[in-house]
C-alpha positions, -999 to 999 in steps of 0.1 A, spaced: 228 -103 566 187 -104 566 188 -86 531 217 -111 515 190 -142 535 160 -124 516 176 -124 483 187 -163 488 150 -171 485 146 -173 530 115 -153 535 106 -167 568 122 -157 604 133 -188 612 145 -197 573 164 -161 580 177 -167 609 188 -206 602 208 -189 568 229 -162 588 237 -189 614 251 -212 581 269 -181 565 283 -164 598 321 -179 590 314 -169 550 346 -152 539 330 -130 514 305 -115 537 334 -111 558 353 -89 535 314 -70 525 309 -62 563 349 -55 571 347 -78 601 369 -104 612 339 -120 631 306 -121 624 278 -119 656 246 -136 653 217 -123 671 197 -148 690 162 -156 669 139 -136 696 165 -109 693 162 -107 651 128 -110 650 123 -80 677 150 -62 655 130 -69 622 96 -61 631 108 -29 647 128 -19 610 116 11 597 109 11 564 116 43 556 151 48 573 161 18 557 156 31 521 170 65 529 204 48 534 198 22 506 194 59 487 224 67 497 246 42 493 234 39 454 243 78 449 281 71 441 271 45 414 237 59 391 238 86 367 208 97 372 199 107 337 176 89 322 150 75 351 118 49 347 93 48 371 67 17 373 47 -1 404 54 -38 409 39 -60 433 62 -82 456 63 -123 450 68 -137 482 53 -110 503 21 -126 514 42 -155 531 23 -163 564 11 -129 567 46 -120 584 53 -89 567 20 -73 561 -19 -83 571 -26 -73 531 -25 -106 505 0 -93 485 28 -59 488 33 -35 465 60 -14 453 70 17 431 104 10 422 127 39 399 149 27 376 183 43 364 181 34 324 218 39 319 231 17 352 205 -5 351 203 -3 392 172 2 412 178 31 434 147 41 450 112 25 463 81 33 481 57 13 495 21 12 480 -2 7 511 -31 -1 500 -61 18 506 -36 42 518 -9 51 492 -13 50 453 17 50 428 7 85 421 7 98 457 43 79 461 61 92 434 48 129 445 63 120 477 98 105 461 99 138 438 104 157 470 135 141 473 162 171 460 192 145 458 177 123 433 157 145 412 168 178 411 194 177 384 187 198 351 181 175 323 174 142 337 145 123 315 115 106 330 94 77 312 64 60 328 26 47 323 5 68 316 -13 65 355 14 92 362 10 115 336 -11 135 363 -11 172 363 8 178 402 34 153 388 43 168 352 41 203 369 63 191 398 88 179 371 88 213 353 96 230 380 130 209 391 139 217 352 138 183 338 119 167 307 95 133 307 80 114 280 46 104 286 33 78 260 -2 73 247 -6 38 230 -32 30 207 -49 11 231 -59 45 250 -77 58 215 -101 83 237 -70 97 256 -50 96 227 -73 118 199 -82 144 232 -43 149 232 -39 152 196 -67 181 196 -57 196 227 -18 203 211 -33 214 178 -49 244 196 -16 255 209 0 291 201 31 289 217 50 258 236 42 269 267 1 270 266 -15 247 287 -49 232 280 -70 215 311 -104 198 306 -110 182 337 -146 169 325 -133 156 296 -110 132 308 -132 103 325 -118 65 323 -138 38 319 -148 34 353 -158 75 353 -127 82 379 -116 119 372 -82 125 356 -71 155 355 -42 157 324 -20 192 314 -6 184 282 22 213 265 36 209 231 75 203 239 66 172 262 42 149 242 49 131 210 19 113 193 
């Protein structure tokens, strides 16, 4: 009921609580829950319940409920922060929330997320950690697009080992990045050469990135 309230636009306890009070004799979310009479929790009860959620449980069965309907194919990965989730400071002490959501192409359904915490967790860390996760990715063949933030070395080499494929683009817009990986591929012998500069690959704000770039995974 709290994540039907959510999507409604109620982003407040009492807004969330005041929406499943309304809805509570609703028909369809009857026939959704397959009960014949739906129980409100008091408010002091759902807001003990809400704040006590853990995140994490939560999307493992969100996970699994989306298994029966995603192909799993073709996948795109990208961070988005959350509108609404600065609201009172209720969810979270930071201004604004974070999120790296992955994308089935084909079904068009979001099947997976993970918090970005900042100072804590970055898009690359989080997608190393959703990787880990044998049910979504460890089909043979599935395809992987994203910025090029991910194209980190762990992360291409995690997704070579599970046997799948990713297309990492350069735009023209990354010039530097771009011309390094058109020389780096024209020194190749065979497909499965590697070529790692780590010096060489300082952004503009002189972070190290570390980049492994083979010949049957990038297209200039």
């Amino acid at each position: 009921m709290t994540l039907f309230a959510l999507l409604k636009g109620n982003t407040t306890f009492k807004d969330i609580f005041a929406w499943m009070t309304f809805n509570k004799e609703n028909e369809i979310l009857k026939r959704i829950f397959e009960k014949e009479e739906i129980n409100i929790p008091s408010r002091s009860t759902l807001h003990t319940l809400l704040i006590n959620t853990d995140n994490n449980a939560l999307e493992a069965v969100f996970r699994e409920y989306f298994l029966d309907y995603i192909l799993q194919k073709s996948i795109a990965i990208d961070g988005k922060w959350l509108n609404g989730s600065d609201v009172n400071g209720q969810y979270t002490q930071e201004s604004h929330k974070a999120m790296l959501n992955i994308l089935d192409k084909d079904i068009k359904i979001v099947f997976a997320h993970k918090f970005l915490d900042k100072d804590k967790r970055s898009e690359i860390t989080a997608l190393q950690e959703i990787l880990g996760d044998d049910k979504l990715f460890s089909n043979d063949g599935q395809i992987f697009s994203f910025d090029a933030l991910l194209t980190q070395s762990s992360i291409l080499n995690t997704i070579d080992a599970h046997g799948n494929k990713y297309i990492a683009k350069l735009k023209n817009n990354q010039k530097n990045l771009k011309q390094k990986a058109i020389q780096t591929m024209a020194i190749f012998d065979t497909p499965s050469d590697i070529y790692d500069d780590r010096d060489g690959y300082l952004n503009e704000n002189n972070k190290r990135v570390t980049r492994s770039l083979s010949e049957n995974h990038f297209q200039i």
